[in-house]
TORPA-607328 format. One record per residue (C-alpha): x negated, y, z negated. Coordinates in nm, 3 decimals. Each point is the difference from the previous one (the first is absolute). Last residue first. Layout:
% residues N
<xx:X; yy:Y; zz:Z>
...
END
This chain:
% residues 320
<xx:-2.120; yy:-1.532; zz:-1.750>
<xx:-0.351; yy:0.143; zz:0.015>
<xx:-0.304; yy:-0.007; zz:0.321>
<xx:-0.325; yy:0.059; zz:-0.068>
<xx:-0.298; yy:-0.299; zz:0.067>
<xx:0.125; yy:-0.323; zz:0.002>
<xx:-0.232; yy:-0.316; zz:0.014>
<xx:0.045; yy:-0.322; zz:0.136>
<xx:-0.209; yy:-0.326; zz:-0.026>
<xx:0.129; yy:-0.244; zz:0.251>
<xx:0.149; yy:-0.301; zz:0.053>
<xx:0.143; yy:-0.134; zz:0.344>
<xx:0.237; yy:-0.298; zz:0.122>
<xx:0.166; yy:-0.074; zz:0.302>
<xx:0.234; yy:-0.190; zz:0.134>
<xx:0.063; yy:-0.131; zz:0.364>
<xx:0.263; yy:-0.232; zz:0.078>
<xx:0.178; yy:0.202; zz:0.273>
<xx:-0.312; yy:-0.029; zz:0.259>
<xx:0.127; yy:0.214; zz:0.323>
<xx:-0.134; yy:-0.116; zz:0.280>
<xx:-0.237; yy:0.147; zz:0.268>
<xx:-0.068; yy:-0.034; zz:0.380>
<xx:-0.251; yy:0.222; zz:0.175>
<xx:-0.296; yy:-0.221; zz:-0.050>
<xx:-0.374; yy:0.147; zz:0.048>
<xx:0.005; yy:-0.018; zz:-0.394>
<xx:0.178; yy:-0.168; zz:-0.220>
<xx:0.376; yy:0.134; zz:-0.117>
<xx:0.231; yy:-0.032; zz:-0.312>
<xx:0.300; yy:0.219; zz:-0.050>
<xx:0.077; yy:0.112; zz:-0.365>
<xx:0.279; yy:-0.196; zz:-0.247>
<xx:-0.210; yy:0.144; zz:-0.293>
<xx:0.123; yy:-0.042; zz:-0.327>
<xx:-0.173; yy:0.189; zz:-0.281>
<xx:-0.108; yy:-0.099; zz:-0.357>
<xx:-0.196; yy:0.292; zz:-0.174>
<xx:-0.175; yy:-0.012; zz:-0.361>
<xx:-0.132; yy:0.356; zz:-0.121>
<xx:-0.249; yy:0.050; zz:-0.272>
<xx:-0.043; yy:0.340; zz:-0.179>
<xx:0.284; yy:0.015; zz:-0.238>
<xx:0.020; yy:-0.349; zz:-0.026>
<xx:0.234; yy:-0.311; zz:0.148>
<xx:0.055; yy:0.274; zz:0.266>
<xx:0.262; yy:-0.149; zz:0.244>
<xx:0.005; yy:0.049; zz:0.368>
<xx:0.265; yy:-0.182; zz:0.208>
<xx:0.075; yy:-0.033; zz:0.361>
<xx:0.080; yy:0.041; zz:0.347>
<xx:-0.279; yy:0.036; zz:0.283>
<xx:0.091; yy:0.042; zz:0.338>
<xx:-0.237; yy:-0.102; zz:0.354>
<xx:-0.329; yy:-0.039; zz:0.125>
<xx:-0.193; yy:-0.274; zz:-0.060>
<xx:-0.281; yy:-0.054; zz:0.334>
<xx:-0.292; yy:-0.267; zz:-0.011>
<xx:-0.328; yy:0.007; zz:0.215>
<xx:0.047; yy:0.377; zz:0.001>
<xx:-0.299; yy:0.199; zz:0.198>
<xx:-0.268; yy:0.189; zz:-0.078>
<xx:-0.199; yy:-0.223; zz:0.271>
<xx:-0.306; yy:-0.112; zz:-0.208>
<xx:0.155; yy:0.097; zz:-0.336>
<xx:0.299; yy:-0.270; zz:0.086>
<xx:0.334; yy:0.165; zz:-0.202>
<xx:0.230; yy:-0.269; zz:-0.177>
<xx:0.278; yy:0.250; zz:-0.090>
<xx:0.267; yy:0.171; zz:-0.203>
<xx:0.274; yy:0.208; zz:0.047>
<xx:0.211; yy:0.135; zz:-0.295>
<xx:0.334; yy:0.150; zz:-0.009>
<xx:0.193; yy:0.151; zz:-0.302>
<xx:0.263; yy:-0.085; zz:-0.288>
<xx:-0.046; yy:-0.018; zz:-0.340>
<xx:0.261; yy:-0.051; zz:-0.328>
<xx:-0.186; yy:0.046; zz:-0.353>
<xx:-0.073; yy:-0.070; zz:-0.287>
<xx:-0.123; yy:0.219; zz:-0.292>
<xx:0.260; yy:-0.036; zz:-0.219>
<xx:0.193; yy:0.254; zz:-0.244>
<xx:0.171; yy:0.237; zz:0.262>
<xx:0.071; yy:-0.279; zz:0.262>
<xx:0.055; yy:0.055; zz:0.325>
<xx:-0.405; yy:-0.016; zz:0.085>
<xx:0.033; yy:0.091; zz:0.429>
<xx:-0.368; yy:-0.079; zz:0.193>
<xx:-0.036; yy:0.099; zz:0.331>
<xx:-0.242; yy:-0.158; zz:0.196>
<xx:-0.306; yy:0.060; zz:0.291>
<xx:-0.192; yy:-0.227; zz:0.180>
<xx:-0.386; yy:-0.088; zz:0.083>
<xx:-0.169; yy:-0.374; zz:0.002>
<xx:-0.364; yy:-0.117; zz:0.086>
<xx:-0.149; yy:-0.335; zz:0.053>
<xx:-0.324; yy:-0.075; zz:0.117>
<xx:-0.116; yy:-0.203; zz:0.334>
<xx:-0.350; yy:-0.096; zz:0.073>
<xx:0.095; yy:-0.107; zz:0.359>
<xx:-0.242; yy:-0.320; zz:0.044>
<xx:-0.044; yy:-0.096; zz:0.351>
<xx:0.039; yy:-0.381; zz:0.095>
<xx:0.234; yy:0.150; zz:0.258>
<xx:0.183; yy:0.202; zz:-0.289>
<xx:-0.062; yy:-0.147; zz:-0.325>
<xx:0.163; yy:0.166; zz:-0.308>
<xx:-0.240; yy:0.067; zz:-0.315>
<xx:0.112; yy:0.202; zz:-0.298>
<xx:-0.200; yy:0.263; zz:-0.086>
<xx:0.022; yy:0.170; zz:-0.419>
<xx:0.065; yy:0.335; zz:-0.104>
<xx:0.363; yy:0.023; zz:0.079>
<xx:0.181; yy:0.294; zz:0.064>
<xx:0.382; yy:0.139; zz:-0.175>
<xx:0.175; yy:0.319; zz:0.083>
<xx:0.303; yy:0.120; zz:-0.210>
<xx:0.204; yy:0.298; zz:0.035>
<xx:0.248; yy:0.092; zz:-0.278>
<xx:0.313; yy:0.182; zz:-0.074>
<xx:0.108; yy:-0.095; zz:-0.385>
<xx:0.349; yy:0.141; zz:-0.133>
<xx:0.075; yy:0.029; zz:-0.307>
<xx:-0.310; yy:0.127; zz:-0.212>
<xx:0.189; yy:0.326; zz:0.067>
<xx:-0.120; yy:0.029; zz:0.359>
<xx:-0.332; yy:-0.191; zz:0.121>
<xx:-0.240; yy:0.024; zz:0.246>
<xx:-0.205; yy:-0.278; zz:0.149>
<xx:-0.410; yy:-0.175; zz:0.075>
<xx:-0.017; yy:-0.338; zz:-0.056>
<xx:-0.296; yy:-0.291; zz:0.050>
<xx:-0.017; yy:-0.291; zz:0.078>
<xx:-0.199; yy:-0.364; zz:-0.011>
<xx:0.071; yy:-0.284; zz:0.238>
<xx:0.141; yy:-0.325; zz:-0.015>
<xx:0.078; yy:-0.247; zz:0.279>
<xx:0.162; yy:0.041; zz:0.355>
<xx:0.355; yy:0.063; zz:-0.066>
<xx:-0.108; yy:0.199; zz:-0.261>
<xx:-0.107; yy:0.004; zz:-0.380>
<xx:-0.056; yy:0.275; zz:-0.237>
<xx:-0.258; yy:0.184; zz:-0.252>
<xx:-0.073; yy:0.290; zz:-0.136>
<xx:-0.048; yy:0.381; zz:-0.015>
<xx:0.253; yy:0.273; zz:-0.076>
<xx:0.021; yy:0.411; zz:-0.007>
<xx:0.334; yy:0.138; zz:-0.067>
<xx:0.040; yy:0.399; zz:0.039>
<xx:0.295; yy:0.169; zz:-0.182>
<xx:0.231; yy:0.267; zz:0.114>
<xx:0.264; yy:0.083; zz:-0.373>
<xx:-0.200; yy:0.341; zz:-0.024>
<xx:0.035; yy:0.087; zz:0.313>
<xx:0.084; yy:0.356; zz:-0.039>
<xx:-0.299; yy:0.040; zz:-0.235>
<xx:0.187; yy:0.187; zz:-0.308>
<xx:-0.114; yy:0.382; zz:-0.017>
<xx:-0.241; yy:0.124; zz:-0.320>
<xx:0.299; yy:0.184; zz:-0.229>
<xx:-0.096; yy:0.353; zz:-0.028>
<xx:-0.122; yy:0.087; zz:-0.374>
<xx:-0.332; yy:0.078; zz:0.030>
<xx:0.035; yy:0.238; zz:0.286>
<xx:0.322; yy:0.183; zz:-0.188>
<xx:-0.252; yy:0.013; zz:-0.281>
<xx:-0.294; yy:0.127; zz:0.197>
<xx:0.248; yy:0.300; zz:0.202>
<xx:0.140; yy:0.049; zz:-0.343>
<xx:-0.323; yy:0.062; zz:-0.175>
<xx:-0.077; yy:0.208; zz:0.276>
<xx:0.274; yy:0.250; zz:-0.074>
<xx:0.016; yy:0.007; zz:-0.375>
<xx:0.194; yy:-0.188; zz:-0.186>
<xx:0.249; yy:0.149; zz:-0.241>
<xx:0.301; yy:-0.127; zz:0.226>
<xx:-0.090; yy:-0.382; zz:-0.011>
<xx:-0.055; yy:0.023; zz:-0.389>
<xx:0.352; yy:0.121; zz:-0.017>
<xx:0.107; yy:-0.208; zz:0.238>
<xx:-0.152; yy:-0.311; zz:-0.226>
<xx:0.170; yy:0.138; zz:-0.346>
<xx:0.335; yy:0.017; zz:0.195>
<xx:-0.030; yy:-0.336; zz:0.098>
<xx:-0.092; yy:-0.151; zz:-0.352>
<xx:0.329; yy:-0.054; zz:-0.123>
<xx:0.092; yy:-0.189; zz:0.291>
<xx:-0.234; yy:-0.268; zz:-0.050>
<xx:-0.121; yy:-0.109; zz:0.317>
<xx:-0.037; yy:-0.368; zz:0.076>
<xx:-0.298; yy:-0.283; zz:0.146>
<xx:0.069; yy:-0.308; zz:0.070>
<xx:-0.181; yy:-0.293; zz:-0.129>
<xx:0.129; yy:-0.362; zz:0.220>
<xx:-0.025; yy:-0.364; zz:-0.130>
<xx:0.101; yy:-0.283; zz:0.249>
<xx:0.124; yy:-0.377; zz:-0.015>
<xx:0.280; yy:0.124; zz:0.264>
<xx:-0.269; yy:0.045; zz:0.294>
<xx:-0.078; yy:-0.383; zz:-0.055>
<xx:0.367; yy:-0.112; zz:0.102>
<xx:0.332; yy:-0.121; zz:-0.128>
<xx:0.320; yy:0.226; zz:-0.025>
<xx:0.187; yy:0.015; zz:-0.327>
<xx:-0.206; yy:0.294; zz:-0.138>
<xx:-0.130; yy:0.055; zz:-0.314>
<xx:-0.030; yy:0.356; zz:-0.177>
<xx:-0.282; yy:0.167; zz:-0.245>
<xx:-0.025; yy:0.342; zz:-0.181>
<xx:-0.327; yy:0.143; zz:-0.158>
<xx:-0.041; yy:0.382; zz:-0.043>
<xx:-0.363; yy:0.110; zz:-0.068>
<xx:-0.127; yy:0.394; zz:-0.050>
<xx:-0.060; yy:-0.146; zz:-0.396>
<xx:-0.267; yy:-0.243; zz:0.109>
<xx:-0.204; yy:0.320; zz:0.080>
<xx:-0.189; yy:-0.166; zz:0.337>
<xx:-0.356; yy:-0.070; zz:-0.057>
<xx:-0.060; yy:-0.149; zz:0.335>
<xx:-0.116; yy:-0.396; zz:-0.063>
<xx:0.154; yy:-0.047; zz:-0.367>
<xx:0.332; yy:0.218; zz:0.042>
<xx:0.076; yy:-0.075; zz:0.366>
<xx:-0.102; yy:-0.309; zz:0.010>
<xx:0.218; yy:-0.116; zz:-0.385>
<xx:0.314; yy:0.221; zz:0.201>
<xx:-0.041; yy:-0.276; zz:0.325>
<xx:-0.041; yy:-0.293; zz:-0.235>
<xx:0.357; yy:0.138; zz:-0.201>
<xx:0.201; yy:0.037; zz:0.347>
<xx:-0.152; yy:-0.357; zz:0.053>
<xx:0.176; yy:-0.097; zz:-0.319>
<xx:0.297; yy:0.142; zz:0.051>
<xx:0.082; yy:-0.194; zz:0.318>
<xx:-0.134; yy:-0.308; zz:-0.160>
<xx:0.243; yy:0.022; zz:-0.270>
<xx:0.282; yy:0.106; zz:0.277>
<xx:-0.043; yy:-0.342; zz:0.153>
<xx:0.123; yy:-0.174; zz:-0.272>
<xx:-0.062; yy:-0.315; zz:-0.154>
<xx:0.200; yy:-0.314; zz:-0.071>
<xx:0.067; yy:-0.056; zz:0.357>
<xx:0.059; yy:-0.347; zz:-0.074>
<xx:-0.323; yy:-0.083; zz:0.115>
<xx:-0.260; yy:0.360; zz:0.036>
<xx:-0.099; yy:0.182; zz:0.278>
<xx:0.374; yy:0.058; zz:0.182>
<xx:-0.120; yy:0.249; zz:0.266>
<xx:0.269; yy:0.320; zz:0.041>
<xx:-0.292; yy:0.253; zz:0.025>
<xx:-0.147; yy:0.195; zz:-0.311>
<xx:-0.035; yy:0.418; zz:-0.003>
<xx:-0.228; yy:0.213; zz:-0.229>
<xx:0.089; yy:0.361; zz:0.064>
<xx:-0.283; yy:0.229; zz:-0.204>
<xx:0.127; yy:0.352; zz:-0.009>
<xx:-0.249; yy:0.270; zz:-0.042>
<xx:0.044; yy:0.358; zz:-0.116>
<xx:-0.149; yy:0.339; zz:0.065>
<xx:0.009; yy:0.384; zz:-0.145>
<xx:-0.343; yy:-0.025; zz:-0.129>
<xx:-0.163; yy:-0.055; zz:0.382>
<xx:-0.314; yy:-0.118; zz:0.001>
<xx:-0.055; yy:-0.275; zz:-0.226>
<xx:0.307; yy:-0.105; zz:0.218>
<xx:-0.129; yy:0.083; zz:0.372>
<xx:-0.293; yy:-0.215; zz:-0.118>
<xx:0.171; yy:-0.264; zz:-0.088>
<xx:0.174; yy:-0.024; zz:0.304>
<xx:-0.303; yy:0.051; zz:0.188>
<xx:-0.172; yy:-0.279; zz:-0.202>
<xx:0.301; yy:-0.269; zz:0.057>
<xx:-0.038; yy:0.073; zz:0.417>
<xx:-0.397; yy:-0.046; zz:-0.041>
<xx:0.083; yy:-0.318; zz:-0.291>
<xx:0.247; yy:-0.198; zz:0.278>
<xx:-0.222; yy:-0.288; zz:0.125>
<xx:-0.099; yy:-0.071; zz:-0.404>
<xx:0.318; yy:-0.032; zz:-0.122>
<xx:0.010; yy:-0.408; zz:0.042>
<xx:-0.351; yy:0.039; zz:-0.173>
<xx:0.160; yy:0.099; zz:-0.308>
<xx:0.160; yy:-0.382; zz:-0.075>
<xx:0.343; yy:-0.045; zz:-0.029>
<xx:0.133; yy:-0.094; zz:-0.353>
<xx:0.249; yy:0.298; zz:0.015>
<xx:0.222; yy:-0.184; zz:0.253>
<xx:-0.068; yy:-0.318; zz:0.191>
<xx:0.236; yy:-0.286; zz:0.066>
<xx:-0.039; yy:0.047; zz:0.376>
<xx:-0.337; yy:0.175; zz:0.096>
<xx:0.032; yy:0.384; zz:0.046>
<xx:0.026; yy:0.099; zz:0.373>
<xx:0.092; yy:0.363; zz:-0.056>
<xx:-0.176; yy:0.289; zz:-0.133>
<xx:0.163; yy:0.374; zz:0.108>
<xx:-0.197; yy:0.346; zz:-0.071>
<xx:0.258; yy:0.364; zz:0.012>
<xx:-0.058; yy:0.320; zz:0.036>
<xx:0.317; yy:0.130; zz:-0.002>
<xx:0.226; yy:0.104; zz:0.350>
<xx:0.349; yy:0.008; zz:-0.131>
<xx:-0.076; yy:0.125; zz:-0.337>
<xx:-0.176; yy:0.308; zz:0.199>
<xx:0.285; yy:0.019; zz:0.214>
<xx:0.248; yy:0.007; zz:-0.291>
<xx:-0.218; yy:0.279; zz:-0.164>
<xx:0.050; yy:0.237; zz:0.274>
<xx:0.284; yy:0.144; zz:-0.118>
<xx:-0.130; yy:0.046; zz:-0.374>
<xx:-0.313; yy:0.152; zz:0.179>
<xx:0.225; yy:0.252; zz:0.213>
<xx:0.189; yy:0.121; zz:-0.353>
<xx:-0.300; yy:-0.006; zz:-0.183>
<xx:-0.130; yy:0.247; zz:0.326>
<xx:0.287; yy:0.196; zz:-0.041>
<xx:-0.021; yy:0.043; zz:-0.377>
<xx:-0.341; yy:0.136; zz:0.045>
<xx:0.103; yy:0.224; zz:0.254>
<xx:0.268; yy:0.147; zz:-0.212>
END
């Protein structure tokens, strides 16, 4: 009787375990590209593709499902291909890894594929999940009832699923470069946080190395030029990386004799910020900012003003 209570209780259970599997996703494949893709593309993901195999060699009573999926990109003229031939054939790359790199029993593998209207890199994606077989559930609560105390207490250990970071889609985005002012260019760099690879919020401070010389009274003021702001960068669009950025930014003639500004820009920044490559950015901003000199009170506001800055950029964290 107790035995066929606790079948009943696993049999009940089962949907949560189907619900929460273990379970590795691979997106971003290049367009056009299905079985022929190279093993290095799988590289980033073999720790999570080891524990799943692992948990199979270890556990008889367990499948995998291989899910290759293909986006709604026309790759060919005429459209005289079909997207679900390269959706099978990454589901085919993935089950080739598993069985060459991690020994998995070839026979434990169930392919299926599916294409999707919608157009975007998270669409060209493989994913292994892994399933129960219901016939074996009463053979594991068996085994799970014949152990003995601390081999439960080690098990149960074992088997508790390590907790998520709660910020797992928080990145930090370092950058260095290059831009011009209203006074002449300077180098920068960029310290932000971002959310979901979607939203960039940065701080940027720029100094320059080099004097420029402003006479005072036949007195040289050894100026340099130095620029802080901060800017919010929006990217609306799924597939490209470019993005919609708005902020302030002051920036300034200082004299190193008298630590003060020469030359005063303060004022809004609206913009643009492409990245032409994964780890270049390319920003255009407008900058209708008020323009002072110093020991004057007065100031204008300079509406032609544009700006342009390049920097290396790199993202550390952070997932859509």
């Amino acid at each position: 009787m107790k035995k066929l209570i606790v079948t009943v209780v696993g049999l009940l259970l089962m949907p949560l375990a189907i619900a929460l599997p273990q379970e590795v996703a691979i997106t971003e494949f290049p367009l056009g590209v299905g079985g022929s893709v190279g093993v290095e593309h799988f590289k980033p993901y073999f720790p999570q593709l080891r524990e799943l195999a692992e948990t199979l060699n270890n556990s008889p009573g367990t499948q995998v499902v291989i899910t290759g999926s293909a986006d709604g990109v026309s790759y060919s003229n005429d459209n005289d291909a079909k997207n679900s031939g390269l959706a099978l054939g990454r589901a085919h790359a993935l089950r080739n890894i598993l069985v060459e790199e991690f020994g998995v029993d070839i026979t434990r593998i169930i392919i299926q594929s599916f294409d999707v209207e919608a157009e975007g890199a998270e669409f060209r994606s493989v994913s292994a999940r892994i399933i129960w077989e219901i016939s074996a559930i009463e053979a594991r609560i068996d085994a799970l009832e014949n152990r003995t105390p601390n081999e439960r207490i080690i098990t149960e250990t074992i088997e508790t699923p390590v907790a998520q970071t709660p910020n797992e889609q928080m990145g930090l985005a370092l950058g260095a470069g290059l831009t011009t002012t209203p006074f002449g260019g300077m180098p920068i760099v960029s310290v932000g946080v971002t959310w979901k690879r979607l939203v960039d919020l940065e701080v940027v401070a720029g100094h320059t190395f080099w004097d420029n010389t402003f006479l005072f009274d036949n007195e040289s003021l050894d100026t340099k030029r130095r620029l802080i702001g901060a800017r919010i960068v929006v990217y609306p669009f799924t597939e490209k990386r470019v993005g919609l950025l708005a902020g302030w930014m002051r920036s300034e003639e200082i004299a190193q004799k008298f630590f003060e500004y020469v030359k005063l820009s303060d004022g809004p920044v609206l913009g643009v910020r492409a990245y032409p490559h994964k780890y270049f950015a390319l920003t255009v901003t407008f900058n209708p900012a008020k323009h002072r000199t110093g020991g004057k009170a007065e100031s204008f506001t300079k509406n032609n003003q544009f700006m342009i800055s390049a920097m290396v950029r790199i993202q550390l964290g952070g997932q859509r």
